[in-house]
TORRO-353862 format. One record per atom (N, C-alpha, C, O): x, y, z; residue in one letter; atom name. Coordinates in steps of 0.02 Angstrom, whole numbers. Layout:
+--------+--------+--------+------+-------+
|   east |  north |     up | pake | dotor |
+--------+--------+--------+------+-------+
|      X |      Y |      Z |    A |    CA |
...
+--------+--------+--------+------+-------+
//
This chain:
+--------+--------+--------+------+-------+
|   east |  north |     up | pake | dotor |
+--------+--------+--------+------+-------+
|  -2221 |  -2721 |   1457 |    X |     N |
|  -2195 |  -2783 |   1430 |    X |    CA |
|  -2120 |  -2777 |   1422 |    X |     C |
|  -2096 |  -2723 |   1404 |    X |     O |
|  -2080 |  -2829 |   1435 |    X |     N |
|  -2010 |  -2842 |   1426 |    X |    CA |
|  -1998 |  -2845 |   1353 |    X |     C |
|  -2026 |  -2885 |   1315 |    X |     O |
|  -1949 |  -2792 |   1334 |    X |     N |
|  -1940 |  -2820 |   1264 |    X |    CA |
|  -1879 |  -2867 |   1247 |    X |     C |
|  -1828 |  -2872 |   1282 |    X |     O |
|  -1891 |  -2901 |   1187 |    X |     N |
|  -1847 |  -2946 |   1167 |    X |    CA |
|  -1791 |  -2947 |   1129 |    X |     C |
|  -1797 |  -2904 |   1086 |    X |     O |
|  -1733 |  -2978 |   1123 |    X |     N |
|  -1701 |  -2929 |   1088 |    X |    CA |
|  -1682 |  -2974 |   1018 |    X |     C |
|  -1710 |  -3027 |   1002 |    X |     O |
|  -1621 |  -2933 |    975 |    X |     N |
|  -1631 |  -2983 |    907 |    X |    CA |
|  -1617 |  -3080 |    918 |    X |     C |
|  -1647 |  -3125 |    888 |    X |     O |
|  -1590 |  -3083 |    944 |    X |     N |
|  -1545 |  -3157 |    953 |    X |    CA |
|  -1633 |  -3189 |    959 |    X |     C |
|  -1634 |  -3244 |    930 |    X |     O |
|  -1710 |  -3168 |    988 |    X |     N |
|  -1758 |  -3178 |   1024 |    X |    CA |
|  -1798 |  -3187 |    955 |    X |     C |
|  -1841 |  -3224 |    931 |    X |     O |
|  -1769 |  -3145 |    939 |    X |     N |
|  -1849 |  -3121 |    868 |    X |    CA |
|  -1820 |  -3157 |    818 |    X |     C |
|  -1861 |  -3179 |    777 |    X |     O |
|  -1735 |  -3176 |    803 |    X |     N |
|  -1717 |  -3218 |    770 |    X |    CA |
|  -1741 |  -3291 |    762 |    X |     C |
|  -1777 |  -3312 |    717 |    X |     O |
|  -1710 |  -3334 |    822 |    X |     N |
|  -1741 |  -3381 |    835 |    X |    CA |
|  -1823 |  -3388 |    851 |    X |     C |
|  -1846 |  -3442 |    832 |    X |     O |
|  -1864 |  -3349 |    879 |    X |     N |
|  -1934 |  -3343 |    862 |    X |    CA |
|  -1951 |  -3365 |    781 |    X |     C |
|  -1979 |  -3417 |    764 |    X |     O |
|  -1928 |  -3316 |    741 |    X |     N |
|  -1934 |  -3301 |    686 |    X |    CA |
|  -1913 |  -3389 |    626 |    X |     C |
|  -1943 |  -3405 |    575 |    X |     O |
|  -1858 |  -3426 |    659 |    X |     N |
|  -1836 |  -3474 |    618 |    X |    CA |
|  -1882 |  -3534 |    647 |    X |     C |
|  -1916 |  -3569 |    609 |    X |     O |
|  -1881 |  -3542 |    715 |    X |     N |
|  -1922 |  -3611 |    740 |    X |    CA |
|  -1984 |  -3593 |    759 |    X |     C |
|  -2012 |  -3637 |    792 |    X |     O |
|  -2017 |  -3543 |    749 |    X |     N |
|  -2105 |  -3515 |    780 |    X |    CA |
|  -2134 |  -3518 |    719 |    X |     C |
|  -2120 |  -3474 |    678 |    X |     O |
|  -2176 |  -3564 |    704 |    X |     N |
|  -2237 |  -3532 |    641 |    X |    CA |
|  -2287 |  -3494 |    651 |    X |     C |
|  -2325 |  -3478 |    605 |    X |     O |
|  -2295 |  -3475 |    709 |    X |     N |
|  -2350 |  -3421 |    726 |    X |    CA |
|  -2330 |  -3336 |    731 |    X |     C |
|  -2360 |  -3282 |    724 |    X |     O |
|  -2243 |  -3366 |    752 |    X |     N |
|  -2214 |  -3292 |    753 |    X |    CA |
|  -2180 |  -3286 |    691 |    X |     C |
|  -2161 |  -3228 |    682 |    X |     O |
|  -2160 |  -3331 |    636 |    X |     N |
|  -2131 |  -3311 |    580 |    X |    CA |
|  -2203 |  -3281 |    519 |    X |     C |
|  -2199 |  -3240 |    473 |    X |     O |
|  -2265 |  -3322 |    545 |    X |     N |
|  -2331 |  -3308 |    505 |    X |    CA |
|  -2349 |  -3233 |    508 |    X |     C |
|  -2369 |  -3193 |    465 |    X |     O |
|  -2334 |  -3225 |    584 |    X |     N |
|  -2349 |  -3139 |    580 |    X |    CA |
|  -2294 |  -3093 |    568 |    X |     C |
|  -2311 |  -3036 |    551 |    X |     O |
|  -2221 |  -3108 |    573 |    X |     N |
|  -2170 |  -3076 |    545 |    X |    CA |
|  -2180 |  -3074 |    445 |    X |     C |
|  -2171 |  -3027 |    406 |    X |     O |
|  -2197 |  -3130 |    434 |    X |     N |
|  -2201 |  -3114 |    363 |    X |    CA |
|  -2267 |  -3088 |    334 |    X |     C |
|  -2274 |  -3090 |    273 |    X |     O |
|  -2329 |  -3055 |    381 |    X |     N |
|  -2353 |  -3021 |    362 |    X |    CA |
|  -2342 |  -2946 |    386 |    X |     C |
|  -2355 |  -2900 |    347 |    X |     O |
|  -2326 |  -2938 |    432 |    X |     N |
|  -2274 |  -2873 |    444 |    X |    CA |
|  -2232 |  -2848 |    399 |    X |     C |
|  -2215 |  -2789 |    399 |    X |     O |
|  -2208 |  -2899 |    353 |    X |     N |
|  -2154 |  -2872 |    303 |    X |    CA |
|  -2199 |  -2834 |    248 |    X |     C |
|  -2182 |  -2783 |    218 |    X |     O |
|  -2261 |  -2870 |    239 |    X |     N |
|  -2311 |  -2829 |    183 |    X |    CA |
|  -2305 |  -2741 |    186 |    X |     C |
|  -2298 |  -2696 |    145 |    X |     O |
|  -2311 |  -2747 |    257 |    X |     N |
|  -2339 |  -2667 |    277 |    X |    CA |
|  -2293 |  -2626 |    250 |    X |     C |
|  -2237 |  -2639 |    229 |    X |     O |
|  -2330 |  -2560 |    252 |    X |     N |
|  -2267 |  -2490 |    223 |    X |    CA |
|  -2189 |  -2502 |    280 |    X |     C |
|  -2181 |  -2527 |    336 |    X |     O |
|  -2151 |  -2474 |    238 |    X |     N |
|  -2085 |  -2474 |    274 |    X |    CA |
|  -2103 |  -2429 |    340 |    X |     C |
|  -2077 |  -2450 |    392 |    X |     O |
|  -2140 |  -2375 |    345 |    X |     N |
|  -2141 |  -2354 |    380 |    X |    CA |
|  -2165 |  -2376 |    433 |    X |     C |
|  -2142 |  -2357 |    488 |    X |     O |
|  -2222 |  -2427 |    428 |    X |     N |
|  -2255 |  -2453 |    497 |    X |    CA |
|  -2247 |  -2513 |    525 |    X |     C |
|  -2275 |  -2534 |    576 |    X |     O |
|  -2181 |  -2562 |    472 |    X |     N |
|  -2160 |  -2605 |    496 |    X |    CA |
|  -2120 |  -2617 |    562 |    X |     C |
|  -2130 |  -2667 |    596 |    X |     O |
|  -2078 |  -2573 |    578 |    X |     N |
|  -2039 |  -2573 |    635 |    X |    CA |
|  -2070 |  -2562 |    689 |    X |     C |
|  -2049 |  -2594 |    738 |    X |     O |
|  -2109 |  -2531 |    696 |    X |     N |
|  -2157 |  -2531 |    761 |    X |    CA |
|  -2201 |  -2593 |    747 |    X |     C |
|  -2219 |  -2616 |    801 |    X |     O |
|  -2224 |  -2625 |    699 |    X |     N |
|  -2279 |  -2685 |    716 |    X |    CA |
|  -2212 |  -2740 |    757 |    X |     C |
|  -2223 |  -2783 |    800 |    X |     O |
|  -2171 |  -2730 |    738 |    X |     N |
|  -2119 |  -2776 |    762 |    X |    CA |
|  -2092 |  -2763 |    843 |    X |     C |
|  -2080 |  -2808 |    882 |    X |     O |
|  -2086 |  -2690 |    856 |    X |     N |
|  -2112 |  -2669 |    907 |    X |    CA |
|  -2146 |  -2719 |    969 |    X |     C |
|  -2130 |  -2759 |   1012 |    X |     O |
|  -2214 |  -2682 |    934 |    X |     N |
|  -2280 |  -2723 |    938 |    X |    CA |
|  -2280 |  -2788 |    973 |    X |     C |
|  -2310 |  -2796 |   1026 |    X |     O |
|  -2245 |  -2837 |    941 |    X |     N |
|  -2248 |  -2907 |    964 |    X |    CA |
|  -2198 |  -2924 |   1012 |    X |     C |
|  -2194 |  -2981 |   1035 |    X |     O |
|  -2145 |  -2864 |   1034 |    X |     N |
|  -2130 |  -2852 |   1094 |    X |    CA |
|  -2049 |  -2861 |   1100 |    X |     C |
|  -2019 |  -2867 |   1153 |    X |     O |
|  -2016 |  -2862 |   1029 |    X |     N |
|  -1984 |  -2870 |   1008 |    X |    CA |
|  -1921 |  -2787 |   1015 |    X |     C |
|  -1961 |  -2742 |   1005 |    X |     O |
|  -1871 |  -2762 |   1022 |    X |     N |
|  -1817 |  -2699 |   1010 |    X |    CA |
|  -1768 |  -2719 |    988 |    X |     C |
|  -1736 |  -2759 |   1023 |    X |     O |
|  -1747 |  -2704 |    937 |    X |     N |
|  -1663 |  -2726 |    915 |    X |    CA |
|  -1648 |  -2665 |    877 |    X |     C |
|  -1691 |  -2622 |    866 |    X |     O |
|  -1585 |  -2661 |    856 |    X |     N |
|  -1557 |  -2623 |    794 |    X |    CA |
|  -1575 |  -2686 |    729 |    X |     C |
|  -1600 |  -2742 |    724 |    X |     O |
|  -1547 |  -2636 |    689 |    X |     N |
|  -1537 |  -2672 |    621 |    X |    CA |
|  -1462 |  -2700 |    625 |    X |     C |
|  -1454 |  -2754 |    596 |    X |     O |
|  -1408 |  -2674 |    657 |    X |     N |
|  -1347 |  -2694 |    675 |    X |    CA |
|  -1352 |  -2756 |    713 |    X |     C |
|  -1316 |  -2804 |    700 |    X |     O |
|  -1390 |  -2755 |    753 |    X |     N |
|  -1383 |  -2814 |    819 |    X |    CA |
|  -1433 |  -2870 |    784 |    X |     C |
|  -1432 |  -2920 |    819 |    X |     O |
|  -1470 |  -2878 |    737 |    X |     N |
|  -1491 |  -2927 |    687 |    X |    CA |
|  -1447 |  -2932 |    654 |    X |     C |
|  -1429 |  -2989 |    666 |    X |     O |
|  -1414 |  -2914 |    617 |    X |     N |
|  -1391 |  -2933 |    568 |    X |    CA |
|  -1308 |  -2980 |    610 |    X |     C |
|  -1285 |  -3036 |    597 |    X |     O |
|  -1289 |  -2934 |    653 |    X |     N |
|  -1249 |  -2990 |    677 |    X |    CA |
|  -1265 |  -3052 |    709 |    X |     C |
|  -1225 |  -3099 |    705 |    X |     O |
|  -1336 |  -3059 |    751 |    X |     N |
|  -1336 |  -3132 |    765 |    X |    CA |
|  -1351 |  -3159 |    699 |    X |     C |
|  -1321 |  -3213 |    694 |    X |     O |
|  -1389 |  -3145 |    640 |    X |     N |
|  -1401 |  -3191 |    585 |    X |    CA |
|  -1351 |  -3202 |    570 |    X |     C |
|  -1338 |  -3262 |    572 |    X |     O |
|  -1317 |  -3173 |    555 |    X |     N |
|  -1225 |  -3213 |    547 |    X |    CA |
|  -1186 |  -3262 |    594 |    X |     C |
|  -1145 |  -3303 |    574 |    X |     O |
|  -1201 |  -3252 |    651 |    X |     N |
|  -1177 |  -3284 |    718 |    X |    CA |
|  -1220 |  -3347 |    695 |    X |     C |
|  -1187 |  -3393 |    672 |    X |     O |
|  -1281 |  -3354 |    698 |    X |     N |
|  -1334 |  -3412 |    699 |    X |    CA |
|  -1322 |  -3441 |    641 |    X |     C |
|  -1325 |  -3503 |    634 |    X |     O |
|  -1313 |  -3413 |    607 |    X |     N |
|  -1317 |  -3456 |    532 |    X |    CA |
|  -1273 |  -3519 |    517 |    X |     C |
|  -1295 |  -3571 |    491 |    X |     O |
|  -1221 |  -3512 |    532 |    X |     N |
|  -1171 |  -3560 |    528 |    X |    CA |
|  -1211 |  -3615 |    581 |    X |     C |
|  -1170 |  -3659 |    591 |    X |     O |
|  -1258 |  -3628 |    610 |    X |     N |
|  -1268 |  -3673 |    655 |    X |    CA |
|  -1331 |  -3685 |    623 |    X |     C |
|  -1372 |  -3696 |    669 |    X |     O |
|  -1359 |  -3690 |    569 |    X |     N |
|  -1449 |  -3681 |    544 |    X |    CA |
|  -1427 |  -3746 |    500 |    X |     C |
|  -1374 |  -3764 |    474 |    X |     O |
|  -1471 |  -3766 |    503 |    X |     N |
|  -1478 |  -3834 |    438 |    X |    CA |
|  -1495 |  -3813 |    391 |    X |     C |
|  -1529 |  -3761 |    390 |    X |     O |
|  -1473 |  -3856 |    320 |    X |     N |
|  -1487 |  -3817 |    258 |    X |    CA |
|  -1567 |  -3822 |    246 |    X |     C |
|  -1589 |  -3795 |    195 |    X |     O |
|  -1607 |  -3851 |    285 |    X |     N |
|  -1676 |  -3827 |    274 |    X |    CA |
|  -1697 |  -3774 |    322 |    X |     C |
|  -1754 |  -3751 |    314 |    X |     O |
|  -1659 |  -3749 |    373 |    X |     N |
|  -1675 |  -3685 |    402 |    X |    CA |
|  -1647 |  -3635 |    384 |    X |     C |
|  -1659 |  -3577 |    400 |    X |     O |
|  -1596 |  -3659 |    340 |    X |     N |
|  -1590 |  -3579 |    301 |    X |    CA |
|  -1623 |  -3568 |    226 |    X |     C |
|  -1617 |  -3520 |    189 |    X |     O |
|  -1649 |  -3611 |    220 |    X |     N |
|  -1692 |  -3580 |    189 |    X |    CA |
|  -1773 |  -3572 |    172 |    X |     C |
|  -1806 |  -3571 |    119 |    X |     O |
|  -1793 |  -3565 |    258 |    X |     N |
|  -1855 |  -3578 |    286 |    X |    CA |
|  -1902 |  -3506 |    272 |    X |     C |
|  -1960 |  -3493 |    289 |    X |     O |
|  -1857 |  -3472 |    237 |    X |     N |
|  -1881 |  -3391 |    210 |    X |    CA |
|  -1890 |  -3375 |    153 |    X |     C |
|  -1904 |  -3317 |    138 |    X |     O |
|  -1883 |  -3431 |    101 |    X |     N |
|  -1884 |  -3419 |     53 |    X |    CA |
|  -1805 |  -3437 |      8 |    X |     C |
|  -1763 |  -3460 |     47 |    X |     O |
|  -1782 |  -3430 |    -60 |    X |     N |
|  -1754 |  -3446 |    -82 |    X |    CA |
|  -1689 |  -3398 |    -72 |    X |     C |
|  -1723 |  -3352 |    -50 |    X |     O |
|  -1635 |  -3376 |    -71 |    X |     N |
|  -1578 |  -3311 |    -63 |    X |    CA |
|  -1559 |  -3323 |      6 |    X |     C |
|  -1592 |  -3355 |     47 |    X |     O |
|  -1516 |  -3301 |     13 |    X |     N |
|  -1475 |  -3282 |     69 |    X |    CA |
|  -1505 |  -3239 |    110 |    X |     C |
|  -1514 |  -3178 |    109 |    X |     O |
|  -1525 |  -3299 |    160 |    X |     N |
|  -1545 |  -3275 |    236 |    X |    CA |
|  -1545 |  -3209 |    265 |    X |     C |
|  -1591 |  -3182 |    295 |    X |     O |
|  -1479 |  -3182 |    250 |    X |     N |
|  -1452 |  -3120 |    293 |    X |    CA |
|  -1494 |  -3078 |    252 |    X |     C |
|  -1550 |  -3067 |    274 |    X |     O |
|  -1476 |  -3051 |    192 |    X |     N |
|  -1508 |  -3030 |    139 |    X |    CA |
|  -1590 |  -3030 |    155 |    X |     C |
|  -1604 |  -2970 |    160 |    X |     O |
|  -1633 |  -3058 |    162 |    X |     N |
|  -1685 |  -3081 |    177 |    X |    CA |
|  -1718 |  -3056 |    234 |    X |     C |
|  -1777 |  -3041 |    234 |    X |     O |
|  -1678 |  -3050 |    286 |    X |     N |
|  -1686 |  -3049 |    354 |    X |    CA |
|  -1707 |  -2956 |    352 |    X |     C |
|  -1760 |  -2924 |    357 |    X |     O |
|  -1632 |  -2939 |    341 |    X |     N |
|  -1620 |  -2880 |    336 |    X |    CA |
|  -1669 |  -2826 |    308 |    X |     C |
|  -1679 |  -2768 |    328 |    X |     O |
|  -1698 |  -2863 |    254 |    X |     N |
|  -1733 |  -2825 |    221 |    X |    CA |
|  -1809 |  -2820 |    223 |    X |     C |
|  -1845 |  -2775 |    200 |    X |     O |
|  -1826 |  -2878 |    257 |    X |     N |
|  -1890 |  -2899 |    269 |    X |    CA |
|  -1902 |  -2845 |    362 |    X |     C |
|  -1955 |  -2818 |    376 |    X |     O |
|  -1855 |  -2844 |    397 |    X |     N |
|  -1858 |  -2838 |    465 |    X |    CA |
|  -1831 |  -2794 |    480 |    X |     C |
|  -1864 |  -2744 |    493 |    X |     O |
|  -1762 |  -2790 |    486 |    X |     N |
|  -1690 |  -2762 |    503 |    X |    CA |
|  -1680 |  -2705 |    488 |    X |     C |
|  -1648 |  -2673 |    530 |    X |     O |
|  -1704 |  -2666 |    421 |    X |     N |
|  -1692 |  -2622 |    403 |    X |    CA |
|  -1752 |  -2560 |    427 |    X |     C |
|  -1754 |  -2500 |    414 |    X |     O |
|  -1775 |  -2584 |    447 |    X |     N |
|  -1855 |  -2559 |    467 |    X |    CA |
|  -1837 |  -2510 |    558 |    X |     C |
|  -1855 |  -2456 |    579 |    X |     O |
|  -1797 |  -2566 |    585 |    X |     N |
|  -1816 |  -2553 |    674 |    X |    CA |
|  -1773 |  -2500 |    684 |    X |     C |
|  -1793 |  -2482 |    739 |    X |     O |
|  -1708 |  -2447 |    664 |    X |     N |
|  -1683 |  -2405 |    683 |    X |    CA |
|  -1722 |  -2349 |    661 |    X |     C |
|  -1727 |  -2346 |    600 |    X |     O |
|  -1754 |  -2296 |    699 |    X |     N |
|  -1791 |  -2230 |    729 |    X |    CA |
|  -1784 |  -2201 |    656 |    X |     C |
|  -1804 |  -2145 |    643 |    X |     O |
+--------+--------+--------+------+-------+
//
């Protein structure tokens, strides 16, 4: 399988309810086995290369897509739910 990269799993993640439904149960899992379920759905990034398109993208999100994750700051959110998980 081709993997995808963050800019992919980002936008997946903001306009997909099927791929944000299973990203936010991925976030449940141990830290440890999150980054590979993310993996998994076919997805490779750093935590660096997320966190810069969520900054890149953000300025272009409507104020109901940024806060389509819950209440806080997106980046914050992102990072911690996902981002911090995918580097080895």
């Amino acid at each position: 399988m081709h993997s995808r990269n963050a800019e992919a799993f980002f936008n997946d993640l903001i306009q997909n309810e099927r791929t944000r439904g299973l990203c936010l149960e991925i976030a449940l899992l141990p830290e440890n086995e999150s980054g590979d379920a993310v993996r998994a759905l076919g997805y490779d990034f750093t935590a660096k290369e997320l966190d810069e398109v969520v900054c890149r993208e953000y300025v272009a999100l409507s104020e109901k897509r940024r806060h389509i994750l819950g209440g806080g700051d997106l980046r914050d959110i992102v990072k911690e739910k996902w981002g911090n998980h995918m580097d080895p």
